[in-house]
Backbone as XML, in Angstrom:
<?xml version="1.0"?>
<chain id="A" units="angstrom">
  <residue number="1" name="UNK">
    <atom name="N" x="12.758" y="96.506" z="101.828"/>
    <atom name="CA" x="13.777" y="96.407" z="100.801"/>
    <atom name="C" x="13.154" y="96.636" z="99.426"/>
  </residue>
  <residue number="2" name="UNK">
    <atom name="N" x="14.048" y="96.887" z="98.289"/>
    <atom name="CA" x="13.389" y="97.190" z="97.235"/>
    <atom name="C" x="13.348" y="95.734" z="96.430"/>
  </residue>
  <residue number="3" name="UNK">
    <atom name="N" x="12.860" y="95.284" z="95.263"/>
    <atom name="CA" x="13.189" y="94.315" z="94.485"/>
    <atom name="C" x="14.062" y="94.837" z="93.687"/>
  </residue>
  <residue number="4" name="UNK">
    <atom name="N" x="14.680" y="93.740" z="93.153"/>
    <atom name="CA" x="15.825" y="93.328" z="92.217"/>
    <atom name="C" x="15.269" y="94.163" z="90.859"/>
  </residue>
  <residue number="5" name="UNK">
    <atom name="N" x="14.755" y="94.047" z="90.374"/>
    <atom name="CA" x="14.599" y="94.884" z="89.438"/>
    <atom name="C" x="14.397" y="96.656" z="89.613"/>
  </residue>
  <residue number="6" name="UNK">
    <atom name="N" x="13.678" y="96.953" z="90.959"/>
    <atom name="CA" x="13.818" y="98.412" z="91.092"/>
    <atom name="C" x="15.629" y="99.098" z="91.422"/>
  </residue>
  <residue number="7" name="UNK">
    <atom name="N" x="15.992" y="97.539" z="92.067"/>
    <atom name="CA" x="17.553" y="97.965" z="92.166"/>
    <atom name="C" x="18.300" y="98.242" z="90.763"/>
  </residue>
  <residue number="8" name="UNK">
    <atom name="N" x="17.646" y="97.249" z="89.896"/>
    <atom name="CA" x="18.911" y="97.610" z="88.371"/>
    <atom name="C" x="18.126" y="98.662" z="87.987"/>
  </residue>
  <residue number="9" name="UNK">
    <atom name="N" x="16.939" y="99.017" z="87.677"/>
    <atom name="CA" x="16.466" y="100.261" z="87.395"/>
    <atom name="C" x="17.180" y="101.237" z="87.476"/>
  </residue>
  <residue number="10" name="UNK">
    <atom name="N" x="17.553" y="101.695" z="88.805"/>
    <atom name="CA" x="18.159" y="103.057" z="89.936"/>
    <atom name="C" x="19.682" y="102.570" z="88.916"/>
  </residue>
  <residue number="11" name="UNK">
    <atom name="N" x="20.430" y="101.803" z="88.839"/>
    <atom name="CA" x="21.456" y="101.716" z="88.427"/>
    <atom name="C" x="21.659" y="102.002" z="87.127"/>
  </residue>
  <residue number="12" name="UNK">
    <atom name="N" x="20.890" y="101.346" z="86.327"/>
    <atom name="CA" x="21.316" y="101.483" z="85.210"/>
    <atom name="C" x="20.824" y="103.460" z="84.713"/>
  </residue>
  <residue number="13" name="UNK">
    <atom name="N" x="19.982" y="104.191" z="85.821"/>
    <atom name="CA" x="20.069" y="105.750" z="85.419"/>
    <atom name="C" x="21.316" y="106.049" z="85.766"/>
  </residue>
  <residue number="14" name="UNK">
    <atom name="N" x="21.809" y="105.324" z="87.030"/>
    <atom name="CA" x="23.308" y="106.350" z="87.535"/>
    <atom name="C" x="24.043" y="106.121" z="86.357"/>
  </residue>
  <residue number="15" name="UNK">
    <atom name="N" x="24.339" y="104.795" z="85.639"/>
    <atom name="CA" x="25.011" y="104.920" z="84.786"/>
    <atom name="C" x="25.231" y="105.494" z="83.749"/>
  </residue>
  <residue number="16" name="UNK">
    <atom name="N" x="23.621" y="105.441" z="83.148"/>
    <atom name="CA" x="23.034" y="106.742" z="82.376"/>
    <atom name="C" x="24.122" y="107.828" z="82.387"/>
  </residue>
  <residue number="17" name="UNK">
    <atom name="N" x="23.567" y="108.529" z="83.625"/>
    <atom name="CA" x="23.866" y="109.624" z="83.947"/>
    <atom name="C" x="25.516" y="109.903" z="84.257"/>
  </residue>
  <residue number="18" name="UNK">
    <atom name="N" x="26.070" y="108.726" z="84.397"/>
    <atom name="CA" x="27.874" y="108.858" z="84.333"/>
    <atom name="C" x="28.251" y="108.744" z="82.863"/>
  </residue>
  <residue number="19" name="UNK">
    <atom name="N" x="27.843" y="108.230" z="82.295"/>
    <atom name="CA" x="28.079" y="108.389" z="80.545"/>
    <atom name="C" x="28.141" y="108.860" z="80.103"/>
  </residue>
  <residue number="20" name="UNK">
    <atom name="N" x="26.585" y="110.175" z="79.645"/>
    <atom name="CA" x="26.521" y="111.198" z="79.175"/>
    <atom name="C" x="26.956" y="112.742" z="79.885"/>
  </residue>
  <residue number="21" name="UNK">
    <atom name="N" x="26.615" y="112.234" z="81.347"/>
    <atom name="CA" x="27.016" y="113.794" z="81.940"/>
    <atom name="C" x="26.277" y="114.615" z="81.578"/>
  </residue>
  <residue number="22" name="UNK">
    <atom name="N" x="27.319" y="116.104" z="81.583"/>
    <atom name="CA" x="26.348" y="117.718" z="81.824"/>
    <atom name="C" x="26.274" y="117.595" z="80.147"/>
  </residue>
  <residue number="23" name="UNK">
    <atom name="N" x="25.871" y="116.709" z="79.240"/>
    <atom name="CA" x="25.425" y="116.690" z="78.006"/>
    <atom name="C" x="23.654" y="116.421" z="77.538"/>
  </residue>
  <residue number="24" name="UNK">
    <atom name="N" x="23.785" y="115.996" z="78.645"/>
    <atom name="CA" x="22.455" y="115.065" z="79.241"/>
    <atom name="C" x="21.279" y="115.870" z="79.414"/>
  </residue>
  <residue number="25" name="UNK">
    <atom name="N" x="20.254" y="116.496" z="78.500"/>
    <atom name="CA" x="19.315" y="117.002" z="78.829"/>
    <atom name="C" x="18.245" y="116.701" z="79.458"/>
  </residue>
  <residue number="26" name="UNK">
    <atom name="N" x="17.615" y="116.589" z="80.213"/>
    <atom name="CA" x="16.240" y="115.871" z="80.841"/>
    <atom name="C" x="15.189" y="116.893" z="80.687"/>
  </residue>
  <residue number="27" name="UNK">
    <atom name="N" x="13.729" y="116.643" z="80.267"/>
    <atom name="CA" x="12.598" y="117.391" z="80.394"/>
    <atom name="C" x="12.065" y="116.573" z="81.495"/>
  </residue>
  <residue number="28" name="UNK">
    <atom name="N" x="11.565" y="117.434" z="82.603"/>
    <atom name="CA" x="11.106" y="116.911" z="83.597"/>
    <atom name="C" x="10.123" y="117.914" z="84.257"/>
  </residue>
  <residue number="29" name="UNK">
    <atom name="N" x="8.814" y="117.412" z="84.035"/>
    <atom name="CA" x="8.097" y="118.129" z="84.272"/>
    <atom name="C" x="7.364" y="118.272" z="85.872"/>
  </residue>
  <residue number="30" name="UNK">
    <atom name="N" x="7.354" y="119.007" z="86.734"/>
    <atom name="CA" x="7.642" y="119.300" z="87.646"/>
    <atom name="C" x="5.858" y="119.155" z="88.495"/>
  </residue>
  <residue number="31" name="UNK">
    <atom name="N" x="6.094" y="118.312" z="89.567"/>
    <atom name="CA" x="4.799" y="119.121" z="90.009"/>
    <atom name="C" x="4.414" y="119.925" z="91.076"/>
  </residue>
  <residue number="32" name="UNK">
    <atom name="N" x="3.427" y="120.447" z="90.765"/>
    <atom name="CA" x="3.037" y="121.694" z="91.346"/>
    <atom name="C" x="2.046" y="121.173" z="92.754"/>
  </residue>
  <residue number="33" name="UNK">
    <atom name="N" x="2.780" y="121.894" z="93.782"/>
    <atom name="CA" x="2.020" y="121.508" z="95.271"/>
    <atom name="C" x="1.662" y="122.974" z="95.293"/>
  </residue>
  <residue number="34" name="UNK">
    <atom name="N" x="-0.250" y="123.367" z="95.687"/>
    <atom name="CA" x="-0.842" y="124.069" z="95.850"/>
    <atom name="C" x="-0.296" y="124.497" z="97.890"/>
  </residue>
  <residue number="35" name="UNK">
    <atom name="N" x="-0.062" y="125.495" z="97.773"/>
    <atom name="CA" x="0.356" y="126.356" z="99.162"/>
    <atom name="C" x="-1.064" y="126.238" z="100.098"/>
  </residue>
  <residue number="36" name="UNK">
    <atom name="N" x="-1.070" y="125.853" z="101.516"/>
    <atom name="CA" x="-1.998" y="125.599" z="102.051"/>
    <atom name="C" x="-2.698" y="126.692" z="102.274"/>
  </residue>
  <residue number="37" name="UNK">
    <atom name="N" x="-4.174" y="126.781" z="101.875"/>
    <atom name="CA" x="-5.048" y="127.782" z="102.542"/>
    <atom name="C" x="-5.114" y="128.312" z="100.817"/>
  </residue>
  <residue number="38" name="UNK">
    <atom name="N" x="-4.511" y="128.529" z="99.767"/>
    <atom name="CA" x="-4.399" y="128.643" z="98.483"/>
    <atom name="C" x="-5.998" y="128.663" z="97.443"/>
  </residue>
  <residue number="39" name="UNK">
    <atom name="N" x="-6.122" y="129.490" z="97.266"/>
    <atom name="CA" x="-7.890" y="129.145" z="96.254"/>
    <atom name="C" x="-7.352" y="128.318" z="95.189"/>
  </residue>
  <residue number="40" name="UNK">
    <atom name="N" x="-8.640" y="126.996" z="95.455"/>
    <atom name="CA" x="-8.431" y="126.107" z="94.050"/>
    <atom name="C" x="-8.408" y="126.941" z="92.618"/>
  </residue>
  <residue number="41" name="UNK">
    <atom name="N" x="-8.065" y="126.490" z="91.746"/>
    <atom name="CA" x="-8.281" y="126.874" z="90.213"/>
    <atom name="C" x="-9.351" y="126.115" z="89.435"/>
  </residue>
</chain>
């Protein structure tokens, strides 16, 4: 189970996210999974 606080966490984004809507910009920076067999950098 999660704790009580990771539960209002998750909630209070949905709500977030019902408030503002498609107004709502997010930067979210993405990460990058290297393809297997792939040369390191």
């Amino acid at each position: 189970m999660f704790s009580p606080a990771t539960v209002n966490q998750a909630l209070a984004v949905v709500t977030l996210l019902y408030e503002h809507g498609p107004g709502l910009r997010l930067a979210v920076k993405r990460a990058r999974i290297p393809k297997p067999g792939a040369p390191k950098r």
